[in-house]
N, CA, C and O of each residue as an XYZ file, in Angstrom:
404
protein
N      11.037    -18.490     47.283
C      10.592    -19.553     46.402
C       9.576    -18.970     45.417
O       8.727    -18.193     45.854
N       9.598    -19.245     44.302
C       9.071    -18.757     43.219
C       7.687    -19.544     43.160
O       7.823    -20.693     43.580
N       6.190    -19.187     42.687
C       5.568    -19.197     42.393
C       5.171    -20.142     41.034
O       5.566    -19.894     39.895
N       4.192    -21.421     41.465
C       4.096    -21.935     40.138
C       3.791    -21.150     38.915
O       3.671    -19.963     39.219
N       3.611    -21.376     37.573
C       3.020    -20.877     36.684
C       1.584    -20.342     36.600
O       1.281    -19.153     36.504
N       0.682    -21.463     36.654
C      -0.536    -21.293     36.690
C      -1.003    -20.555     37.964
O      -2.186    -20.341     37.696
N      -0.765    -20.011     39.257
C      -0.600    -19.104     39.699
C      -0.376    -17.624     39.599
O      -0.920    -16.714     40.224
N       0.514    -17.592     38.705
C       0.475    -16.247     38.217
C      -0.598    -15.718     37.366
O      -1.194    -16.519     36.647
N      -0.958    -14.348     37.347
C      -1.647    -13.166     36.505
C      -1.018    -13.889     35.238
O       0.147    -14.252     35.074
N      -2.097    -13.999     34.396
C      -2.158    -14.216     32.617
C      -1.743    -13.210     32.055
O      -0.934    -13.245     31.128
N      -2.254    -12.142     32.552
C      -1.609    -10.717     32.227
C      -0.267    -10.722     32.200
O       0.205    -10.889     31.075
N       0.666    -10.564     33.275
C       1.920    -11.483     33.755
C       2.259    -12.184     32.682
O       2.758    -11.457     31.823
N       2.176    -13.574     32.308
C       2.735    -14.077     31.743
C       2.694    -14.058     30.106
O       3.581    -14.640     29.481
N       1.732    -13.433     29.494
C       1.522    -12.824     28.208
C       2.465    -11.551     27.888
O       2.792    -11.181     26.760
N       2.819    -10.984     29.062
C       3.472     -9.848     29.016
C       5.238    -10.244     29.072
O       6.197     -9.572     28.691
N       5.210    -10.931     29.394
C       6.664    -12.138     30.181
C       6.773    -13.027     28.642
O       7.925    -13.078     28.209
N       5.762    -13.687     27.828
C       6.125    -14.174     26.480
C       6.390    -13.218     25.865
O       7.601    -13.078     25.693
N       5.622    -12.297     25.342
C       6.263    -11.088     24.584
C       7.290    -10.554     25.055
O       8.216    -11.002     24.378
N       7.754     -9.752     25.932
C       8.964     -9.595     26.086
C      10.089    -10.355     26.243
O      11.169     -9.828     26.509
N       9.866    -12.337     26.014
C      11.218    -12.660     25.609
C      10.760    -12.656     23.956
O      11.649    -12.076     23.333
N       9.822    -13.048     23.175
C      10.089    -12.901     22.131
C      10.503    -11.863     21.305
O      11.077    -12.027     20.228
N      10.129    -10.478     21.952
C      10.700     -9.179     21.400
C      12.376     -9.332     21.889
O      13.237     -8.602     21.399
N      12.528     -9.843     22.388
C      14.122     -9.402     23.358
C      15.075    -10.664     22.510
O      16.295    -10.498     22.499
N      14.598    -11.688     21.936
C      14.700    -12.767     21.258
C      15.007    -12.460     19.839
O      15.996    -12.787     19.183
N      14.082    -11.847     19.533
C      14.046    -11.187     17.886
C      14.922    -10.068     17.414
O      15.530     -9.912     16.355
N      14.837     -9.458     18.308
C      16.066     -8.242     18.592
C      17.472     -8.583     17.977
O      18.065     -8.147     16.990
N      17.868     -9.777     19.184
C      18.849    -10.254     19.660
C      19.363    -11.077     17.675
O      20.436    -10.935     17.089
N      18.542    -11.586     17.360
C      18.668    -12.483     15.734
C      19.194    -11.047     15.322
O      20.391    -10.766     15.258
N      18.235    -10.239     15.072
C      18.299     -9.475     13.644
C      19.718     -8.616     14.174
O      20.454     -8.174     13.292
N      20.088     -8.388     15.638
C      21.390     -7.291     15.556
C      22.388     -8.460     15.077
O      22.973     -8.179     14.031
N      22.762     -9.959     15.737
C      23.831    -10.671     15.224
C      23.610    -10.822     13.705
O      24.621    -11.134     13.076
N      22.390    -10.646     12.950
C      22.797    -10.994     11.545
C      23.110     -9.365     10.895
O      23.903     -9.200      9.968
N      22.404     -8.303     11.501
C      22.941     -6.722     10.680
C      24.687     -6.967     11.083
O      25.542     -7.045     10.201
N      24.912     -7.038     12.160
C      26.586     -6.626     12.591
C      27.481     -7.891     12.055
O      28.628     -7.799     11.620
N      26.732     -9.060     12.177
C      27.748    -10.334     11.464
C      27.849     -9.786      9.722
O      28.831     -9.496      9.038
N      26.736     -9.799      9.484
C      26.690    -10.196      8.293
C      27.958     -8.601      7.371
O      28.913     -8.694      6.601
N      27.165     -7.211      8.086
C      28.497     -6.357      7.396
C      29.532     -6.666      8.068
O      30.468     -6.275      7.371
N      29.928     -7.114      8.969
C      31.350     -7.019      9.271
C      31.687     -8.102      7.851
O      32.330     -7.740      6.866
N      31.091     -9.457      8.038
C      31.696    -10.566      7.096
C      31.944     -9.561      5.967
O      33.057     -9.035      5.947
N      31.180     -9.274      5.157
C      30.683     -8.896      4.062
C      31.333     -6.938      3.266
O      31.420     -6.420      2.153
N      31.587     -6.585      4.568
C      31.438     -4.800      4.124
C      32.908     -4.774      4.682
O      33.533     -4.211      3.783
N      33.750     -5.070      5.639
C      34.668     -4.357      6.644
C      35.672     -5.294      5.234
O      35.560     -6.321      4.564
N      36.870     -3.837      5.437
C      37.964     -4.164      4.597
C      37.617     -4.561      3.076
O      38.001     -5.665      2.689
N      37.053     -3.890      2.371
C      36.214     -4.793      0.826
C      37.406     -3.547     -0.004
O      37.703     -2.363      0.159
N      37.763     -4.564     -0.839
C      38.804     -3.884     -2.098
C      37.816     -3.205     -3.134
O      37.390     -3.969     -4.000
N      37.406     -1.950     -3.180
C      36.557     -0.940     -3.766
C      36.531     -1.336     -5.273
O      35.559     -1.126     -5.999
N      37.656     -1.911     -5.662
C      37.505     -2.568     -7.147
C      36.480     -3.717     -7.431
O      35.782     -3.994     -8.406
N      36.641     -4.210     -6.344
C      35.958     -5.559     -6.611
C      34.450     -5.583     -5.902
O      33.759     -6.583     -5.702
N      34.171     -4.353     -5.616
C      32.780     -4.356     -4.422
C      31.647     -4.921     -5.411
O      31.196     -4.187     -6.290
N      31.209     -6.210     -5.250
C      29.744     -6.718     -6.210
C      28.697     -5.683     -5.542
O      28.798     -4.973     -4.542
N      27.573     -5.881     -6.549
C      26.748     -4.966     -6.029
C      25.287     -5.646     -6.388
O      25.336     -6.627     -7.129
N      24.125     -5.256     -5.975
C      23.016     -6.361     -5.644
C      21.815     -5.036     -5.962
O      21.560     -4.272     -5.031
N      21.251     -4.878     -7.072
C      19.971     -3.946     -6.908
C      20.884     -2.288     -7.134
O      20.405     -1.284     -6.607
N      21.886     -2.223     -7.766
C      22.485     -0.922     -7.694
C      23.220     -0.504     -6.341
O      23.644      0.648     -6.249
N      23.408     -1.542     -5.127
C      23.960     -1.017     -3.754
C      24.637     -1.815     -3.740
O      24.383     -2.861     -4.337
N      25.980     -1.596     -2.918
C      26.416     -2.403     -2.638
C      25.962     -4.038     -1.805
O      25.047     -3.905     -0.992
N      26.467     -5.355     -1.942
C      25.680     -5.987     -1.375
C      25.601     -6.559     -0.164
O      24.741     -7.353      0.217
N      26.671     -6.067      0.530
C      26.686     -5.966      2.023
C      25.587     -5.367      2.524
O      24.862     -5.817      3.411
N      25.463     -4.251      1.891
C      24.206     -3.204      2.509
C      22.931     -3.649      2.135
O      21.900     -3.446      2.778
N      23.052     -4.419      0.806
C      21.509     -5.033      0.689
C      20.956     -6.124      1.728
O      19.905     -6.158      2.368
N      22.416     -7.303      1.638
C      22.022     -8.521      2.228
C      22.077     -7.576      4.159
O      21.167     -7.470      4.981
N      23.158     -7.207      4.209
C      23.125     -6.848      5.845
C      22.298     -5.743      6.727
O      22.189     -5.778      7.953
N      21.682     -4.658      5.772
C      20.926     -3.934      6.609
C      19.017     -3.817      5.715
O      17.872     -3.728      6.160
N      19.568     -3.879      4.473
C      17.884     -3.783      3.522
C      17.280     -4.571      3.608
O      16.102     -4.421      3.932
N      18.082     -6.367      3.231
C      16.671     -7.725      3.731
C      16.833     -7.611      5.202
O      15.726     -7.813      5.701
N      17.879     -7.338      6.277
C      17.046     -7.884      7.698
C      15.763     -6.946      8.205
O      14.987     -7.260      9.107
N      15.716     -5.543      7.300
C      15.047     -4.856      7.658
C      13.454     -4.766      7.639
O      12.537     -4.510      8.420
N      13.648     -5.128      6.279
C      12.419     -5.714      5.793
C      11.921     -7.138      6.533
O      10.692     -7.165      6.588
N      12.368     -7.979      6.947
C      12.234     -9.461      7.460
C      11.954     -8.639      8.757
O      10.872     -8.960      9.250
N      12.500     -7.843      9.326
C      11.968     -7.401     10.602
C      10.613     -6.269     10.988
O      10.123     -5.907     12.058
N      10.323     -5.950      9.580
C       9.244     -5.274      9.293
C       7.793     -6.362      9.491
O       6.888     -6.169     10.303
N       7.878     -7.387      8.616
C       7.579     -8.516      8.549
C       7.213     -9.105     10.259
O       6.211     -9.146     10.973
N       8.646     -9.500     10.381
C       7.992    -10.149     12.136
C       7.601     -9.420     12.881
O       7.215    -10.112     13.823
N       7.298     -7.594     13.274
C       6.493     -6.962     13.979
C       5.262     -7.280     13.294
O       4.463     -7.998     13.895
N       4.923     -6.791     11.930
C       3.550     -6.698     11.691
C       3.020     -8.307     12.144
O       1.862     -8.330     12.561
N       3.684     -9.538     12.107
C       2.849    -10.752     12.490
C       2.401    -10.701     14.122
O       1.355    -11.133     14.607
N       3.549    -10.024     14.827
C       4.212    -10.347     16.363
C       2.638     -9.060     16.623
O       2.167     -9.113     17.759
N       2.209     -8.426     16.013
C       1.208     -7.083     16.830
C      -0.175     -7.618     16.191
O      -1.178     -7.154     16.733
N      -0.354     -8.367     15.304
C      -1.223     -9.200     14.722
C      -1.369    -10.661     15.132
O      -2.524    -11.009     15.380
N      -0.698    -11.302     15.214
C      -1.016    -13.066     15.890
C      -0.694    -13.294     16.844
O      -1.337    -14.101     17.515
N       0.535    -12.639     17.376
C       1.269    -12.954     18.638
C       0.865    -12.489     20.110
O       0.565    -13.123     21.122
N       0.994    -10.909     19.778
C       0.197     -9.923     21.010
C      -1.171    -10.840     21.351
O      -1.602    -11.640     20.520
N      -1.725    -10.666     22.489
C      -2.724    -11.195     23.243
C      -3.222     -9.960     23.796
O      -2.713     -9.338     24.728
N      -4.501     -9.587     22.995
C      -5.294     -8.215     23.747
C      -5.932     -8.249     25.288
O      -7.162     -8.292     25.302
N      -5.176     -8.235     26.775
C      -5.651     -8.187     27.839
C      -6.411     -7.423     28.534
O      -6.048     -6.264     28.732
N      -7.445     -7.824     28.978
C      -8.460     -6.996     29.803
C      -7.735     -6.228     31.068
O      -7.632     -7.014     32.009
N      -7.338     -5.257     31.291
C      -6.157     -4.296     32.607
C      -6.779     -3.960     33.260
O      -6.211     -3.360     34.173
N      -8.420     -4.037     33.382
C      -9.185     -3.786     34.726
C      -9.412     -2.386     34.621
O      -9.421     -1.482     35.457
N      -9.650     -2.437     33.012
C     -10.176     -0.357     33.057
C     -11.662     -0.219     33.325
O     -12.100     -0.794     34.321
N     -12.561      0.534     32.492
C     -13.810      0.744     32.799
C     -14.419     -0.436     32.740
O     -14.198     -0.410     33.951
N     -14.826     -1.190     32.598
C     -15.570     -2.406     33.094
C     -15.204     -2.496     34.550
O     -15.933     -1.970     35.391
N     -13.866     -3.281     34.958
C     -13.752     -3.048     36.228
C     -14.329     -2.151     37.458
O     -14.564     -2.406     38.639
N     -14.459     -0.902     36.594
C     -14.479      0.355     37.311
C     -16.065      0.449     37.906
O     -16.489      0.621     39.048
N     -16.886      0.218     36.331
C     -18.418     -0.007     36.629
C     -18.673     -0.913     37.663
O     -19.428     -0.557     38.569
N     -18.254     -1.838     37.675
C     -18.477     -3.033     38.891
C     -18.117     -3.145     40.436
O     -18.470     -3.855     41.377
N     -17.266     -2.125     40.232
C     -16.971     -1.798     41.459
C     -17.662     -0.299     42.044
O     -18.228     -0.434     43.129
N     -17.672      0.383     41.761
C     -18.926      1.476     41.556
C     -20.065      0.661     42.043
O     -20.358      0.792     43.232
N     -20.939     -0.382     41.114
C     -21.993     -0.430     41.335
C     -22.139     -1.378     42.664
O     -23.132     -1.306     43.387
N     -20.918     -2.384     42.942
C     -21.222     -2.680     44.375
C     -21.023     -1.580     45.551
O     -21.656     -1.835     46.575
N     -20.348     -0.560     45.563
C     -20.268      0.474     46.168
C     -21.483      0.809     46.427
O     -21.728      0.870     47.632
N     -22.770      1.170     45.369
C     -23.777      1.811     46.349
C     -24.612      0.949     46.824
O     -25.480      1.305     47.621
């Protein structure tokens, strides 16, 4: 039997949100790189290839904006999202030391 929530290490569960939201975010940006060139790039009549910024625009819309948009949600996700946890390094260490002597 599993353990309520509020029971568990915060540590634990900060670590347990981030890794579904990393595993979450992942999961978006590969179905839109692989949807979007397959829609867009697989089988394209070389005559007719439109092009977006000098590239083709499969490659803009399917690998250059998700890339950037995913540049984007790390820098927010290591800036607002991450939760800086105390892991019981030297502070811990002092305190236990000093009840020791």
């Amino acid at each position: 039997m599993s353990e309520p929530d509020n029971k568990l290490d915060p540590v634990y569960l900060n670590a347990r949100r981030e890794s579904i939201f990393a595993l979450l975010t992942w999961v978006v940006f590969a179905v839109w790189v692989v949807g979007l060139c397959l829609a867009m790039g697989y089988d394209v009549d070389p005559t007719n290839l439109k092009t977006t910024m000098g590239m083709p625009s499969w490659i803009f819309w399917g690998v250059g904006l998700p890339w950037l948009m995913a540049n984007v949600v790390t820098i927010w996700f290591a800036l607002k999202f991450m939760v800086d946890d105390p892991l019981g390094g030297e502070e811990e260490n002092e305190k236990t030391e000093a009840t020791n002597e």
